[in-house]
C-alpha positions in Angstrom: -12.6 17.3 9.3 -13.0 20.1 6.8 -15.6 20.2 3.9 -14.2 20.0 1.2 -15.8 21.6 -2.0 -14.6 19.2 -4.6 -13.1 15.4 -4.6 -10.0 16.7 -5.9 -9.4 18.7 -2.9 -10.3 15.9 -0.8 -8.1 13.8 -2.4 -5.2 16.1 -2.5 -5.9 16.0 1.4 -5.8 12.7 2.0 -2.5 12.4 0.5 -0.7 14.7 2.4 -1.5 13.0 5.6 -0.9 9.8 4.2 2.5 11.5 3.9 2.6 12.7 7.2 1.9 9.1 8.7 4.2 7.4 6.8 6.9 10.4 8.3 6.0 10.0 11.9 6.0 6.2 11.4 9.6 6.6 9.7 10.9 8.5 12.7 9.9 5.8 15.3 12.2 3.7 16.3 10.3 1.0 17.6 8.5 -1.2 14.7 5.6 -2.4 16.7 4.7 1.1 18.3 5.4 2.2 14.7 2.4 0.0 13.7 0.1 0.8 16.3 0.7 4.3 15.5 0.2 3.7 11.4 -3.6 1.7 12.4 -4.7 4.1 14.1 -4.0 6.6 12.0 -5.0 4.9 9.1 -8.6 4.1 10.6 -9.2 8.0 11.4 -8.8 8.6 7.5 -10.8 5.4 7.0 -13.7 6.3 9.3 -13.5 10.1 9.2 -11.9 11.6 5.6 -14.1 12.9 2.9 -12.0 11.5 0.4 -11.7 8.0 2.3 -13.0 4.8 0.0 -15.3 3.6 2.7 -19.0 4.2 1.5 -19.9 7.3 3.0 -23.1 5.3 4.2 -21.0 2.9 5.8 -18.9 5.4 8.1 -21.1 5.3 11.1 -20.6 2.2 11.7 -17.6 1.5 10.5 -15.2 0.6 13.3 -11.8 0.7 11.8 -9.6 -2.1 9.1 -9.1 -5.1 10.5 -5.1 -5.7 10.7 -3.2 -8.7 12.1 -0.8 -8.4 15.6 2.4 -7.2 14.9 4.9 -10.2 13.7 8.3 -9.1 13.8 9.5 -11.6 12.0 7.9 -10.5 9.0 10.1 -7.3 8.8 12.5 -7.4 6.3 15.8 -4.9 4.7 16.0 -5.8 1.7 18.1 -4.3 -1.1 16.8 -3.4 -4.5 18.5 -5.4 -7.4 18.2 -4.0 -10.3 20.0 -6.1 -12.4 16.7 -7.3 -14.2 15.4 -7.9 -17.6 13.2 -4.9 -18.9 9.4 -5.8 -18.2 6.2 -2.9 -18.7 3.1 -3.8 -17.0 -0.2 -2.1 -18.5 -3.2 -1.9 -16.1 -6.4 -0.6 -17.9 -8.2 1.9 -15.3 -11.7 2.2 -16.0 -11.0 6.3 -14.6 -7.7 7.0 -15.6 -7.1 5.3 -19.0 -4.2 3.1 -19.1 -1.3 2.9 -16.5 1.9 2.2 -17.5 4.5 1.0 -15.3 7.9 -0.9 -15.8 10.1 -3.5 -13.5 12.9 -1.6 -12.3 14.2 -4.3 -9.4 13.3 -7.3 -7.7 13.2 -7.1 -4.0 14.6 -11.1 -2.6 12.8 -11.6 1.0 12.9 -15.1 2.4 9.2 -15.2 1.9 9.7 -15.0 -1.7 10.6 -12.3 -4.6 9.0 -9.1 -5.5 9.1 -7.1 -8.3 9.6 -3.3 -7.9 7.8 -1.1 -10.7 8.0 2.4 -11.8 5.2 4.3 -12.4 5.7 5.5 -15.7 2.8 8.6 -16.0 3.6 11.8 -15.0 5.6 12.8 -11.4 6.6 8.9 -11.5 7.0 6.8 -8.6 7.9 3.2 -7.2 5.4 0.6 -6.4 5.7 -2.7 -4.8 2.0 -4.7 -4.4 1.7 -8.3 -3.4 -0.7 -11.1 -3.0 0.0 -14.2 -1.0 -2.3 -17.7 -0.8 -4.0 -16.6 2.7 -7.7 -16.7 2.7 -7.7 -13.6 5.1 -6.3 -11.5 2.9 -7.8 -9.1 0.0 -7.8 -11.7 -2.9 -6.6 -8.6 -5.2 -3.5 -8.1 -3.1 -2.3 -5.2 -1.4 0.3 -2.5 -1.6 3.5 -2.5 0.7 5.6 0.5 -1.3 3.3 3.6 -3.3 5.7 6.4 -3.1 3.2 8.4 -5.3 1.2 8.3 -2.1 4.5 8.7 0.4 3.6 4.7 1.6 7.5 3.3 2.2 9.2 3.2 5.6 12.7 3.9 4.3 16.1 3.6 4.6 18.2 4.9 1.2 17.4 4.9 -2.6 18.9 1.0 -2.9 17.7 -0.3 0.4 14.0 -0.4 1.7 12.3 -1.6 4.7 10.0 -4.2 3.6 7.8 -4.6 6.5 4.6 -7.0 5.7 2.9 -5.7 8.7 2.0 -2.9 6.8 0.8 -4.1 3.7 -2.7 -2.7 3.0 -5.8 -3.0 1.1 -5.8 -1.0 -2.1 -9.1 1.5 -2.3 -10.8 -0.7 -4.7 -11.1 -3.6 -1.7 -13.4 -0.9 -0.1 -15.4 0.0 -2.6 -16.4 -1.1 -6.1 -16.1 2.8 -7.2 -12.7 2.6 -6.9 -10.1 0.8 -9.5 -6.8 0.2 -8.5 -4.0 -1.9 -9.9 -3.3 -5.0 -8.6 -1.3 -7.5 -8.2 0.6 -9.0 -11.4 1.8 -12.5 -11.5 5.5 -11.5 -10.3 4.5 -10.0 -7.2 2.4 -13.2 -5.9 3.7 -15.2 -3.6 3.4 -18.8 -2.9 3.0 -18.8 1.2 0.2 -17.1 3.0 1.3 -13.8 4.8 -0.7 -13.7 7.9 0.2 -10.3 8.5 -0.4 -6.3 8.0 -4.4 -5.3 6.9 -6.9 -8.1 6.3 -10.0 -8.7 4.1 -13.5 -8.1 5.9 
């Protein structure tokens, strides 16, 4: 891994191979290969980035984000509606100042509804989190859809694969350094999803 000589860098870095994960994972065609192929990809970055949120002292002996079996039931395509009632969400970043974003759809998946938000700072970008009852998971919730970060599996601008497997922890579950928005009200669920990254 190069050496990066400022967290900006670093950062920028990380988020270009997020992007190239979440590309090779789009062109597989085979959802549970797919998710072997986002883990370990995902645990490199952990273990191994500069910019990852693991404590640096804790990389040694870190050995990788725990993540449930692959459930294929738990993969959904689910179309964006979008006939919904205007809603902003504010989340106060103790880095970043305040972060605005609004509802711009509601995702229906048998496990339950999700809103789908816009980021509303600059460059923009959808973002679907979500926190379910399971005592295994991050109690925060974590993300499913961050296209600021290139986090979505696909399909077209109305349509989305909405694949719980690969819901993941949000930085902030890593390290207290970190602030991240969570989960709002609208995107919890009332079942536990025993899928995708866990706590610990």
């Amino acid at each position: 891994m190069g050496n990066f000589g400022a967290p900006a860098l670093a950062v920028a870095d990380w988020r270009r191979q997020v992007f190239a994960l979440y590309r090779d994972i789009r062109a597989e065609n085979d959802p549970a290969a797919a998710h072997t192929r986002w883990q370990a990809g995902r645990n490199e970055l952990l273990t191994n980035h500069p910019a990852s949120p693991v404590p640096p002292e804790q990389r040694a002996t870190y050995t990788g984000a725990p993540v449930a079996p692959y459930r294929p039931e738990f993969r959904f395509e689910a179309t964006i509606e979008t006939d919904v009632k205007p809603f902003s969400w504010e989340f106060q970043s103790a880095t970043d100042g305040v972060i605005p974003f609004s509802r711009v759809g509601v995702l229906q998946l048998p496990v339950g509804d999700l809103d789908v938000w816009w980021l509303e700072s600059y460059g923009g970008g959808l973002f679907v989190p979500v926190k379910d009852t399971g005592r295994s998971t991050y109690g925060g919730g974590r993300y499913l859809i961050d296209t600021v970060k290139g986090a979505d599996l696909g399909v077209d601008v109305h349509e989305f694969v909405v694949d719980l497997n690969f819901a993941y922890n949000p930085s902030c579950a890593y390290s207290p350094e970190w602030t991240c928005p969570l989960a709002p009200a609208t995107n919890t669920l009332s079942v536990e999803l025993p899928v995708g990254e866990l706590s610990g």
